[in-house]
N, C-alpha and C positions, 0 to 999 in steps of 0.2 A: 280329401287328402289333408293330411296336415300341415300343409305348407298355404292351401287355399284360405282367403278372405274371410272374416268371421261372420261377414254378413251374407256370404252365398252357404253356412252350414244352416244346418236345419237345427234350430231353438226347440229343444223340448226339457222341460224342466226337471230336474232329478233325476236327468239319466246315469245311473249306478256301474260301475266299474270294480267287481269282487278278486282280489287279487292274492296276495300272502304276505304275510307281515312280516318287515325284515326290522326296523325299531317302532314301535308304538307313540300313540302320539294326537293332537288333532289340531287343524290347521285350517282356514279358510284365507285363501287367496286366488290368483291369478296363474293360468296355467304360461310355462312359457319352455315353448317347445324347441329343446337342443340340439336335436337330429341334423344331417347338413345332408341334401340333397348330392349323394356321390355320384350321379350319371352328369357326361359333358359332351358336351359338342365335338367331333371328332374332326371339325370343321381345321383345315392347317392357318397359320400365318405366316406374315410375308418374313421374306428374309432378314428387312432391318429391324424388325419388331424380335428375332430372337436376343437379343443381348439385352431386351428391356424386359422378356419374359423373365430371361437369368434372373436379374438385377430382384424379380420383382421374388424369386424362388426363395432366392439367398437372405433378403429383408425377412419374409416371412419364416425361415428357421433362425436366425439371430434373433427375433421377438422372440417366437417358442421357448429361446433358453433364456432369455430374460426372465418370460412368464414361468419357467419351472426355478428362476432364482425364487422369485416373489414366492413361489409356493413351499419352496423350505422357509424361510421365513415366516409367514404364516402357519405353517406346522410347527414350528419352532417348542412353542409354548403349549399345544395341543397334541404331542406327538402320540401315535399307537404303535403296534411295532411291527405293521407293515407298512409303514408312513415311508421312514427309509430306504426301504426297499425298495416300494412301487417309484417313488424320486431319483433312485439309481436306474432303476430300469429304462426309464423317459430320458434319464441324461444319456446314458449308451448308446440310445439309439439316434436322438439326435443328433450326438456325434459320430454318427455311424457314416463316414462319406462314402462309401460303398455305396450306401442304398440311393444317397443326395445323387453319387456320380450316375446312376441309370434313370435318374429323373431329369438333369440335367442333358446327358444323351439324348433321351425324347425330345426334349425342349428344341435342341441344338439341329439332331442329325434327321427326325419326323419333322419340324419344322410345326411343334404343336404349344396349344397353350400349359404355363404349369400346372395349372388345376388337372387338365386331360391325363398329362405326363402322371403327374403324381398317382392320378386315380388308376393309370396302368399299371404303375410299380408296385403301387398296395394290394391289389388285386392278385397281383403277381405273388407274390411275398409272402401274403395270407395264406395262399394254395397250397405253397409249401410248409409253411406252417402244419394247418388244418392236416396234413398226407402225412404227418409226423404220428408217430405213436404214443410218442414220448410227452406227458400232457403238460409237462413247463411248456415246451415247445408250443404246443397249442396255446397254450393259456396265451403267450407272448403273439400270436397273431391278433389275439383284440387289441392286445398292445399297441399294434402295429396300427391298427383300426382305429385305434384312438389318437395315436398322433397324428395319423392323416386328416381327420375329423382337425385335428388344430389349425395344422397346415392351409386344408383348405378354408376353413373360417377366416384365417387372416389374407391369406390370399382373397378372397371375395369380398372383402372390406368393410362386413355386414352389408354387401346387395342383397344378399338375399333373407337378412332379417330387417322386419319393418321397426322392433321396438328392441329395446335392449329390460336384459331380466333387473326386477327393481326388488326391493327386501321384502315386496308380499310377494314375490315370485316361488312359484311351484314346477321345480322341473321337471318334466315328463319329455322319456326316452325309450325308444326301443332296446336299449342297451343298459349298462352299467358299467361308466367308463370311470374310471379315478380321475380324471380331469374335471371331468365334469362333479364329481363328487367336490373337489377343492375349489372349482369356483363358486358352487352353492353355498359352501364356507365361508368362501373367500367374500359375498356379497352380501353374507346372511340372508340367505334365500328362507324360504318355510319349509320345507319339505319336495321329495322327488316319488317320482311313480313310475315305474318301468314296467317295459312290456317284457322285459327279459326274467329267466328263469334259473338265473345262476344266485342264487337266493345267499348263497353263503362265500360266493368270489372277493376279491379283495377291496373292488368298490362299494359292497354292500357292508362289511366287517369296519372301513371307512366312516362308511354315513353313519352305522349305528355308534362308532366311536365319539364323531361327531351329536350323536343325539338329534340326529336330525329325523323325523317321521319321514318314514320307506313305506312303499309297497310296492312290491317284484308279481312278477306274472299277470300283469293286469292285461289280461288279453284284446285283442283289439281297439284298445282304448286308443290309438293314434289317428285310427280313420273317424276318429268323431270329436275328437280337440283341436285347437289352432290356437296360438299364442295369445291370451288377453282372454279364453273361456276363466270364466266364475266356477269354480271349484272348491266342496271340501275334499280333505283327505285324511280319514279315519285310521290311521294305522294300526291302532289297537286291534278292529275288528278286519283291519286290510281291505277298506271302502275308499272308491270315491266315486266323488259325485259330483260332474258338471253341471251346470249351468242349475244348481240350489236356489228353489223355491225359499219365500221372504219366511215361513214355517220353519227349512231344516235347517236355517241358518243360524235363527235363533236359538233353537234345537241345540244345534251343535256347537255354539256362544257357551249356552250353559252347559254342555256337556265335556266344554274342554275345562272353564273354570271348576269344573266340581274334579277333575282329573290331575288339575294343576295344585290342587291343594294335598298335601300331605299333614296327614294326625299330629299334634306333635308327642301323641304317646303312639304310632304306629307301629304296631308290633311286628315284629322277626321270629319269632317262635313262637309255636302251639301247640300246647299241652293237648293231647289227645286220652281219649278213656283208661287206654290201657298202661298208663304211664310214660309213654313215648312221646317225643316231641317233635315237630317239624319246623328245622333251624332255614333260613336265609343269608348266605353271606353274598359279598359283591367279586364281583371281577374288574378289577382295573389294569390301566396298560400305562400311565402314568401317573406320580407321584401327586397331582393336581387332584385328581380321581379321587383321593380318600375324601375330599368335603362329600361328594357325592354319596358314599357309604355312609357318613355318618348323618347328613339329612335323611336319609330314607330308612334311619336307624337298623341298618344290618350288623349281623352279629360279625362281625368281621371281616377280612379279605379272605375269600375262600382261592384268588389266582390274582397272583401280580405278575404282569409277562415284566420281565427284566429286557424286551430284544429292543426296545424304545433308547437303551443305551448304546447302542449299536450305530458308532459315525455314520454319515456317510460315503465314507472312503470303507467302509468295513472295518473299523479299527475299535479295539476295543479298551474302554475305560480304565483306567490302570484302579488298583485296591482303593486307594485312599477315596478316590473320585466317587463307586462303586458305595463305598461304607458311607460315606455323606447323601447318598442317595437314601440307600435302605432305610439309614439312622432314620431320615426325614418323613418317612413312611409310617416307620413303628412310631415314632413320637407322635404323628398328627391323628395314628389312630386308636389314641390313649386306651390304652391295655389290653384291646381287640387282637383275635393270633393274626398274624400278616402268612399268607405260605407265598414265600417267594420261589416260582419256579426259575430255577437253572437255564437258561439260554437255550431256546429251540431254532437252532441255526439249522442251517443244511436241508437238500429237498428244495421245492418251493419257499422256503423261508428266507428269510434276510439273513446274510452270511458274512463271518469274518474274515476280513481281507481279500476280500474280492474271491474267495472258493467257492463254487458250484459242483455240487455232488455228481461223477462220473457215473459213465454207463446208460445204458438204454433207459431206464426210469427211474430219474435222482428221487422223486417221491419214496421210494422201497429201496434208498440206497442211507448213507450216513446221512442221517437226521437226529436231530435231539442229543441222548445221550450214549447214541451211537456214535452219534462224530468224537463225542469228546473224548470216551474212552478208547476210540480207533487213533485219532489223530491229533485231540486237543486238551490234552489231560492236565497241562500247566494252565491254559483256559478254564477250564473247570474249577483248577483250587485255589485258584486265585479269587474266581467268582467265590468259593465257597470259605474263605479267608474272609473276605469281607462281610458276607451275611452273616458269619459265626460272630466276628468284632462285633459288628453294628446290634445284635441280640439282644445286648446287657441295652440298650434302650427299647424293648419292647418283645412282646410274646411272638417268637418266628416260627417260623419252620420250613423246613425245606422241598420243593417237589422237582422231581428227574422227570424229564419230558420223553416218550415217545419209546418207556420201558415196552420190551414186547417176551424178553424172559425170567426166569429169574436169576437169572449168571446175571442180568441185567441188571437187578437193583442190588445182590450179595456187590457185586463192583463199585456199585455207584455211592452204597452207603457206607463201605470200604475207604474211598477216599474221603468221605465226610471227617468217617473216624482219623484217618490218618492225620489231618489238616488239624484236626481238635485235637490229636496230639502234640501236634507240633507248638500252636499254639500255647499248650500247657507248659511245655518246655521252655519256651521265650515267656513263660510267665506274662503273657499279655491275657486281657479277662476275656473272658465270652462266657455266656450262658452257659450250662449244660444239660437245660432242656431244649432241644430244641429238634421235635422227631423228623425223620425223612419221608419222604412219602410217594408214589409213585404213580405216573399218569397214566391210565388205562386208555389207550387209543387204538389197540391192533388187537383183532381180536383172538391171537395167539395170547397177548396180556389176561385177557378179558375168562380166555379157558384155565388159565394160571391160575385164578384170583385166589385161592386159598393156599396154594403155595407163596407165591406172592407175600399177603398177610402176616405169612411168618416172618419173614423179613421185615417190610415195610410198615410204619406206623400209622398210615392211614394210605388211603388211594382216592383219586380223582379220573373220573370218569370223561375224558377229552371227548364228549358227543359228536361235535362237528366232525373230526379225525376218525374216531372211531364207525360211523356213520360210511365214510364215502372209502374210507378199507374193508368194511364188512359187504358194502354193496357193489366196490371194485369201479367205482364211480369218480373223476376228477371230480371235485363240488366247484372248479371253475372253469369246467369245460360245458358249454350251455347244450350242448349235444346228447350230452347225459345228464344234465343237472335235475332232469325228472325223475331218474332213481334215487338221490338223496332224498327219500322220503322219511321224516324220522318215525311217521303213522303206518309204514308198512310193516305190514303182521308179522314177516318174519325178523326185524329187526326189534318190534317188539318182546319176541320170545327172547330173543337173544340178550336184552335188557332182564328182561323177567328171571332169567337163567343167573346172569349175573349176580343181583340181592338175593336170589337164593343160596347161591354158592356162601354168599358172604355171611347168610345164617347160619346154614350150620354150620360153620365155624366160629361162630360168634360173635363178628366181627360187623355185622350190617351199620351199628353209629360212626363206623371207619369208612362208610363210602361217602364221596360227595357226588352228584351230578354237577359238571362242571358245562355251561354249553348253552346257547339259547333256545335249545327244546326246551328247555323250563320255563321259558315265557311261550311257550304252546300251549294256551289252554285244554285244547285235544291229550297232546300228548302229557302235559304236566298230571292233571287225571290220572292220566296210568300210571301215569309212573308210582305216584301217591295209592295207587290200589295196590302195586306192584311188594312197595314195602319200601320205598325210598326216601331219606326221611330229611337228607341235608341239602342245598340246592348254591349253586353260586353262579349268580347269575350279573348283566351288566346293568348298574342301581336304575336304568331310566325304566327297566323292565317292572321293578318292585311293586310297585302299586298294582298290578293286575295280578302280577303272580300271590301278592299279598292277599288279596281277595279272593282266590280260589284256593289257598290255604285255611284260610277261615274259616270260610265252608265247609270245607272238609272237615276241619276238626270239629265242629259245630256237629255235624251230622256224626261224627264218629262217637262223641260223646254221648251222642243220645241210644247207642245200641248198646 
């Protein structure tokens, strides 16, 4: 088990652990295992010991919200744009006395410890969760999982860990918790390996933001580590390897330095036989992110998420604030187009002012540029006020999140125009190149696309979104997360169907693949068979995807 003694496991050298690659990467250290033993003694205490159990409840959630201050701060400077989010979700519930008062009750009226109590309530809480349909709901019981996991660590005062994680630490968990994501951060751990299979949930989206080396699905790997196992962990190929031989370490010494190096004429595009090229751009989620594009020399920002501006109160950046962002963007990515996508609040997503999308499943309710055109249309031009200003510093353009028709983007590129005229009227400058472009995630969008096209000036292909609405799949409900397959043949066609559509209309240099199936070397392949020719991917991915571009073109040339 993994909570047993390192010296009662059994030593075998390069026992391999094959998993899936959530950020690539390679790393040799120390394994140190986060999991907290949830089972407790059902054993009661005496009467005078309840008001010290209180005492000891109540210390242990006042830390919690210490420790989730510390973790804004810490993301502060690092933000993604579910950072907020997931930091608002954690404060909710810890102030949630509802859930404290029936822990409390156990403590008091069972006459139990708070570890037991608490493990009853979570238990309890999850259930209903989990019996929910509604997959926010769900997703919010690992929530629930994950705070208890706090709760109880601090309540057990590390008894029951022997070492605490040090900066060659590697965390390995059955899970993929965002706490545990921000303390890896928070310590500069090396890398995590999970046994869980929610490959694209918000702790995993986290870590890759982080650039921290992931591997998800690593099965069984828990019943054969203990905290202080010798480990590498290959993310690129999604390996790891306990207890490495003095051979793969070396091995893997030189195989992370020849990885760590980047060209400094690293190409981004490749000329292909038939005169076609295959471009590379980056995805970033903060303003920080452009050095990262321009080290790994990509042809631009193919997605900037703007939700990183998104308070934590839910309040949003007023114009001036918003233009000194962008401004800071296009200037740092001297003459490269920047597409800044519009605010994909609502649903699962990070929301302004504290609104959660109604009804039985806010995922399929006002999301993207649904919300705004339903409820948030001053939202919108305000956003789009600002990126029109901030333009005359750099080559922009615009992309509408979460289009599913075309009344869709005629609306959304509607109010672009409106806002550009206003602004012409106040005589204030803005570019007038600056096209709009639309996020293909649903696959009513995806059956559009030449309709679509007529309208919009280019489109972007949301693979993660598009993925777990074509397959009817939460991608952070681990219950299903084995259908977000992006290698399943019918999801393939469905892709294949797509850049067709987008030929004959003529329109195929107008698609990007936006999504981390592009650092699938599986799936990158096809897609490159398929006809896909633009890719925007997050820069820590580049070097690999970089590589299997070059090939291709290499081989393409020669027929």
């Amino acid at each position: 088990m993994s909570n047993a003694p390192h010296h009662l496991l059994p030593v075998q050298e390069d026992l391999e652990f094959h998993g899936t690659t959530i950020c690539p990467g390679i790393v040799i250290g120390h394994a140190y295992v986060v999991d907290i033993d949830m089972s407790w003694s059902g054993e009661p205490i005496a009467a005078d010991q309840v008001e010290t159990e209180l005492r000891r409840y109540a210390n242990a959630v006042a830390t919690a919200k210490d420790r989730l201050v510390a973790h804004v701060r810490n993301a502060h400077g690092h933000s993604l744009p579910e950072v907020k989010a997931i930091l608002d979700i954690h404060h909710a519930m810890l102030d949630d006395d509802s859930f404290h008062e029936r822990v409390r009750k156990l403590i008091a009226d069972r006459r139990m410890t708070a570890e037991w109590s608490l493990h009853e309530v979570t238990v309890s809480v999850m259930a209903q969760f989990n019996a929910m349909r509604d997959p926010y709901f769900q997703a919010r019981g690992e929530d629930v999982r994950d705070m208890a996991h706090q709760l109880i660590s601090l309540l057990t005062g590390g008894k029951r860990k022997a070492t605490s994680p040090g900066k060659d630490s590697i965390f390995v968990s059955r899970h993929l918790h965002t706490s545990d994501a921000f303390n890896l951060q928070r310590i500069h751990g090396l890398a995590f390996v999970s046994e869980s299979r929610a490959l694209t949930s918000h702790a995993a989206i986290l870590l890759k933001g982080f650039g921290v080396p992931t591997i998800g699905n690593a099965q069984t790997l828990l019943s054969h580590v203990c905290s202080g196992t010798r480990m590498i962990v290959d993310g690129t190929e999604a390996l790891a390897i306990l207890n490495p031989s003095a051979k793969s370490i070396a091995d893997y010494q030189a195989k992370a330095r020849t990885a760590d190096t980047v060209p400094k004429r690293a190409k981004s595009t490749f000329l292909l036989g038939d005169g076609q090229r295959i471009t590379l751009q980056a995805n970033i989620e903060h303003p920080d992110q452009v050095q990262a594009m321009l080290a790994e020399h990509l042809q631009g920002i193919g997605l900037f998420r703007t939700e990183f501006l998104v308070g934590q109160n839910g309040s949003i950046p007023p114009e001036e604030e918003q233009i000194r962002i962008y401004r800071q963007v296009l200037e740092a990515a001297h003459g490269k187009r920047v597409v800044i996508r519009t605010f994909d609040l609502g649903g699962d997503k990070p929301q302004s002012l504290g609104e959660r999308c109604s009804g039985r499943n806010p995922s399929l309710g006002l999301r993207g540029i649904r919300r705004h055109l339903a409820e948030q249309k001053s939202e919108l031009r305000t956003q789009l006020r600002a990126i029109l200003r901030a333009s005359v510093a750099g080559k922009t353009a615009i992309l509408f999140p979460m289009i599913t028709t075309v009344d869709d983007v005629v609306a959304a590129c509607n109010q672009a125009d409106e806002v550009g005229e206003e602004l012409t009227a106040a005589h204030i400058p803005f570019s007038r190149d600056v096209p709009c472009g639309a996020m293909i995630e649903t696959p009513a969008a995806a059956l559009a696309l030449p309709e679509i096209l007529q309208h919009a000036s280019f489109v972007s292909i949301g693979t993660n979104d598009l993925l777990q609405y074509f397959m009817a799949a939460d991608r952070d409900n681990e219950l299903v997360a084995h259908y977000n397959n992006p290698a399943n043949p019918a999801f393939l066609r469905f892709m294949k169907h797509i850049i067709q559509d987008a030929r004959h209309v003529g329109r195929e240099r107008d698609v990007t693949v936006c999504g981390e199936v592009s650092a699938d070397p599986e799936i990158l392949a096809h897609l490159l068979k398929m006809g896909f020719r633009t890719f925007s991917l997050a820069p820590h991915s580049a070097t690999r995807v970089r590589q299997l571009c070059d090939t291709f073109a290499k081989r393409r040339r020669k027929t």
